[in-house]
LUMSEDREN-167321 format. One record per residue (C-alpha): residue number from 1; residue in one letter; y, x, z. Coordinates in steps of 0.001 Angstrom, whole numbers, plus 500000, padded with zeros to 6 digits. Each point is the difference from the previous one (the first is absolute). Layout:
  num  residuo      py      px      pz
  NUM        a       Y       X       Z
...
# end
This chain:
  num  residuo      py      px      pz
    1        x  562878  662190  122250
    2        x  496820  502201  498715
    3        x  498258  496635  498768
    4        x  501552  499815  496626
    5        x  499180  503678  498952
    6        x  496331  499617  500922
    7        x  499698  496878  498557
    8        x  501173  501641  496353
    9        x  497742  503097  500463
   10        x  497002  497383  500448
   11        x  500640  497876  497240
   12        x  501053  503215  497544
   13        x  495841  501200  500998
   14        x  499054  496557  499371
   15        x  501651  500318  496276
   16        x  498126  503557  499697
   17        x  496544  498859  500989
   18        x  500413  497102  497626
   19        x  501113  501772  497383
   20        x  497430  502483  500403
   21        x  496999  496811  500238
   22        x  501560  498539  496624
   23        x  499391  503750  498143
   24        x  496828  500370  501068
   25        x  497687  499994  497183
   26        x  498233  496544  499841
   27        x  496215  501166  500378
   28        x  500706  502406  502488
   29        x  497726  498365  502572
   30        x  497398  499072  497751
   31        x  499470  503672  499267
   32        x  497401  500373  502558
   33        x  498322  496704  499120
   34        x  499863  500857  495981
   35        x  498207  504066  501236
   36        x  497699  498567  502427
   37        x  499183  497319  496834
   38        x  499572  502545  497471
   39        x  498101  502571  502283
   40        x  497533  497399  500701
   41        x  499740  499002  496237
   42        x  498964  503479  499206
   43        x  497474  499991  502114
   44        x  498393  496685  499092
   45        x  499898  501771  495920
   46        x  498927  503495  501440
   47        x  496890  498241  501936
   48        x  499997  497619  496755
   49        x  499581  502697  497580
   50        x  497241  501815  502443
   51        x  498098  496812  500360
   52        x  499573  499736  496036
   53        x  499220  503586  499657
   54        x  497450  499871  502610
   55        x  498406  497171  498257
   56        x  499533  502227  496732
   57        x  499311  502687  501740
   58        x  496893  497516  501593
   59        x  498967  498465  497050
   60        x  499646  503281  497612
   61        x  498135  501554  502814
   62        x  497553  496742  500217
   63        x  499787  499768  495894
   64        x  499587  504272  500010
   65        x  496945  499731  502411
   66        x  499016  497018  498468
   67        x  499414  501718  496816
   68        x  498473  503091  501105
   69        x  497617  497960  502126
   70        x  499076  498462  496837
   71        x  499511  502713  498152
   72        x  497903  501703  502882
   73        x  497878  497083  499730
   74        x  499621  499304  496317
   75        x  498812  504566  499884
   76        x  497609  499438  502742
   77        x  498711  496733  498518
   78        x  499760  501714  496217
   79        x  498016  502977  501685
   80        x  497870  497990  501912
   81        x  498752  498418  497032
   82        x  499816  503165  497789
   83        x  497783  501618  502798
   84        x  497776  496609  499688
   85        x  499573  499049  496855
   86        x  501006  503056  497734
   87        x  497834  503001  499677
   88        x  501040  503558  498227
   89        x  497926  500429  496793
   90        x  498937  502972  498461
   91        x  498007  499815  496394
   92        x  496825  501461  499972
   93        x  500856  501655  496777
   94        x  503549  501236  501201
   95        x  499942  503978  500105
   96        x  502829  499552  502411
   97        x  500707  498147  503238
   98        x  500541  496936  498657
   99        x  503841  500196  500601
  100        x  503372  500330  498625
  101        x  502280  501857  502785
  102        x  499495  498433  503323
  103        x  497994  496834  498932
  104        x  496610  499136  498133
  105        x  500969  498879  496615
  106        x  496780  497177  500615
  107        x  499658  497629  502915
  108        x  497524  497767  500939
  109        x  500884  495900  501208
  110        x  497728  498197  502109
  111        x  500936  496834  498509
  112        x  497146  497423  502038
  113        x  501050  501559  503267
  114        x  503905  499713  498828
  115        x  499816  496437  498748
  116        x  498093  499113  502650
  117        x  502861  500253  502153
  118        x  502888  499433  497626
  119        x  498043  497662  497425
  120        x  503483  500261  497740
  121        x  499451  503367  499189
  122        x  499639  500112  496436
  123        x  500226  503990  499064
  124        x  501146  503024  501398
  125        x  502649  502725  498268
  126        x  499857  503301  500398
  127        x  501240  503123  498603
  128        x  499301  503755  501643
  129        x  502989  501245  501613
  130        x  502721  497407  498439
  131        x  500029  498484  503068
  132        x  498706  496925  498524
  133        x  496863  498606  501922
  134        x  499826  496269  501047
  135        x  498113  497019  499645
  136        x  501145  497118  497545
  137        x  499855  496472  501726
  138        x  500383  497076  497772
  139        x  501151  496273  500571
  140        x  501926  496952  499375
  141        x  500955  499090  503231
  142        x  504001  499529  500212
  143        x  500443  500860  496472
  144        x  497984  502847  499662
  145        x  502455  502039  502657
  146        x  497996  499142  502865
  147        x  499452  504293  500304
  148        x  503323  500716  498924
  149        x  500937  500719  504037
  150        x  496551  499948  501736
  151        x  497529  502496  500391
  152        x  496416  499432  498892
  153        x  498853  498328  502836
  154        x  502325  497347  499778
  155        x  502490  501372  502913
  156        x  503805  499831  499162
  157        x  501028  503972  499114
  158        x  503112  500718  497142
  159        x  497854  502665  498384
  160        x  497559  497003  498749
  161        x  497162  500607  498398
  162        x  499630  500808  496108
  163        x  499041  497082  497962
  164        x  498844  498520  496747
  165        x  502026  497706  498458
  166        x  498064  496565  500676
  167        x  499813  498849  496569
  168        x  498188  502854  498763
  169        x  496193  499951  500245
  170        x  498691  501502  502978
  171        x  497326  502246  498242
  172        x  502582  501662  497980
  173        x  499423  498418  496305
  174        x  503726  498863  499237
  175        x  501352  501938  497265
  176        x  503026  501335  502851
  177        x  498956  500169  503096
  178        x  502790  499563  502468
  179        x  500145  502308  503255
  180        x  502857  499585  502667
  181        x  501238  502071  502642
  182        x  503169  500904  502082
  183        x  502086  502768  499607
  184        x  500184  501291  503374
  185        x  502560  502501  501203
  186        x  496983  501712  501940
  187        x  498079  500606  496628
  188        x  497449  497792  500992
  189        x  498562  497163  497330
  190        x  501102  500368  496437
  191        x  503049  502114  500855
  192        x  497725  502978  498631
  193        x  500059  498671  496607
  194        x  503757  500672  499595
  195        x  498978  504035  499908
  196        x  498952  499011  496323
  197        x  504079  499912  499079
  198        x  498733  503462  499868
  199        x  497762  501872  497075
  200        x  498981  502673  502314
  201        x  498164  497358  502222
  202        x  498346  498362  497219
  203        x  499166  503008  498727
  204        x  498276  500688  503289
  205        x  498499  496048  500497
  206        x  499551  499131  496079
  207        x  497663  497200  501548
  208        x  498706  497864  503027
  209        x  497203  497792  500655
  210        x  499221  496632  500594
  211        x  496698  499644  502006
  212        x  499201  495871  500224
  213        x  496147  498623  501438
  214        x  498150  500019  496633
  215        x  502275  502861  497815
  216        x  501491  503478  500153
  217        x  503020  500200  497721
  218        x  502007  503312  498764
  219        x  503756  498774  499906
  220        x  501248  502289  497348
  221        x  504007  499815  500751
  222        x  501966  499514  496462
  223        x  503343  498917  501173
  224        x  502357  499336  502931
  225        x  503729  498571  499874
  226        x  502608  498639  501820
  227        x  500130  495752  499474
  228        x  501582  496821  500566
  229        x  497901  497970  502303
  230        x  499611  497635  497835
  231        x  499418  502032  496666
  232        x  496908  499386  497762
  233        x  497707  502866  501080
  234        x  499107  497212  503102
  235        x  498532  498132  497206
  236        x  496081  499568  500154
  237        x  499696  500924  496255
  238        x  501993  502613  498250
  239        x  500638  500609  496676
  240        x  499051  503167  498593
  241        x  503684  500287  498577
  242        x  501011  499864  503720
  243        x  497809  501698  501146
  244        x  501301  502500  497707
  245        x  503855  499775  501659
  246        x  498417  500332  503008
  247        x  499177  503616  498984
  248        x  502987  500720  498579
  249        x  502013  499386  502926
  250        x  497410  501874  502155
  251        x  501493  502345  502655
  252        x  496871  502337  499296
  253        x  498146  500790  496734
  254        x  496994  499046  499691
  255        x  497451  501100  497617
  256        x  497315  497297  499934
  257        x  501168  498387  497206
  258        x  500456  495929  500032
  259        x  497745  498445  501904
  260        x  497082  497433  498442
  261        x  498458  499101  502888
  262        x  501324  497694  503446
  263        x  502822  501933  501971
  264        x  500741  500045  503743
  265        x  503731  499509  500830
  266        x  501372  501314  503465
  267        x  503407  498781  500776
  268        x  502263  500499  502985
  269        x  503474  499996  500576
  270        x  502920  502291  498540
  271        x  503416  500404  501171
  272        x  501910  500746  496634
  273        x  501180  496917  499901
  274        x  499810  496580  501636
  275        x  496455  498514  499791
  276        x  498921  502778  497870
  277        x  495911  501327  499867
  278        x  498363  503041  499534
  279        x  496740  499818  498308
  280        x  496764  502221  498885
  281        x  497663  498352  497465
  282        x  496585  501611  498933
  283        x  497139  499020  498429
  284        x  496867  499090  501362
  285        x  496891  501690  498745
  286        x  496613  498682  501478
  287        x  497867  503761  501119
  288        x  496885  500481  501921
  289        x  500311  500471  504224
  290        x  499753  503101  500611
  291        x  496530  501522  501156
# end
């Protein structure tokens, strides 16, 4: 008698829980799959991203040391050869100390003693308290760059060492005389000549000198400018018309006058524009070594 009412109420849940199933949204039990998926995925980028910013992190650190190791090295190496072959001069005749500020405005260069252990030494530059004081190597070995990145002694260093330009005669007798050095963010090399964009240091360093084995010269600066890299003033003999532009696009004024004689060009890199140089040319006049 009670079967048939029983039998109703089951099949009437039956309907429900159907019913209910074919509502259900369809991805409903993927939902934990897809969270878990996407959780994990997160976590693969987060440790991605880490990974690659470790890496910089590493490699700036390596290139950062790298560099002021460098540097270190290329100072101590540049003092240990002032203290050996360079010695403070002070003219017999000079009423004063011999100096201008902090430096001697004369130095002496014991060239057998320096060539003797660099033998492509050619000259030495110098110029009291420019910041300017280095030897000039010379050669033709990979082009005539073989300095560009090593320091004197032939050891890699990015400071290099400051060169003459290979196809100019070692004892200083082309009509320009090509000098090269970096521009180094420590101020080291020829980054000091970039002070002469201003007339208050040339007013200060109107000249430098070029001290070589057999000749003492007085570089009497007449022009520096900012230049392609490839612009005429690399030429090894100069017009005295261009010469002339030269000292009309000057970033100091100079009151030497045009130049007659051979001129010493110091170039290093600018940043004004891509590949651009800045350059100081004087003229080279032949005096007597101090005594």
């Amino acid at each position: 008698m009670n079967e048939r009412p029983n039998r109703r109420r089951e099949e009437r849940g039956s309907r429900v829980r159907d019913e209910r199933s074919q509502n259900r949204p369809a991805d409903y039990g993927d939902r934990p799959r897809r969270s878990s998926q996407k959780h994990k995925g997160g976590k693969v980028l987060y440790y991605g991203v880490l990974a690659i910013l470790l890496g910089v992190l590493v490699f700036s650190s390596v290139k950062i040391i790298s560099y002021m190791m460098e540097k270190k090295e290329s100072e101590k190496s540049q003092q240990d050869l002032i203290d050996q072959v360079v010695t403070p001069v002070t003219p017999s005749n000079d009423n004063t100390d011999g100096s201008t500020g902090s430096e001697p405005d004369y130095i002496s260069v014991d060239f057998a003693a320096l060539q003797a252990k660099y033998p492509d030494v050619v000259g030495w530059i110098y110029g009291a308290n420019t910041g300017i004081n280095y030897p000039i190597v010379q050669t033709a070995e990979e082009g005539g760059e073989y300095y560009l990145y090593r320091d004197i002694d032939g050891s890699s260093n990015k400071n290099g060492t400051i060169f003459l330009d290979w196809r100019c005669n070692s004892d200083f007798t082309t009509q320009n005389n090509l000098l090269y050095g970096h521009n180094m963010k420590s101020g080291r090399m020829f980054a000091a000549i970039t002070k002469y964009k201003d007339q208050s240091f040339y007013d200060a360093h109107p000249y430098l000198y070029l001290y070589t084995p057999n000749q003492l010269y007085r570089v009497n600066l007449f022009a520096g400018m900012v230049t392609p890299h490839d612009s005429d003033v690399y030429a090894y003999e100069l017009s005295s018309d261009y010469i002339k532009q030269c000292i009309s696009s000057s970033t100091f004024t100079s009151t030497t006058g045009t130049p007659t004689g051979n001129i010493l060009t110091l170039s290093t890199c600018d940043y004004v524009y891509d590949n651009a140089r800045y350059v100081v040319m004087g003229e080279m006049v032949p005096i007597d070594w101090p005594s």
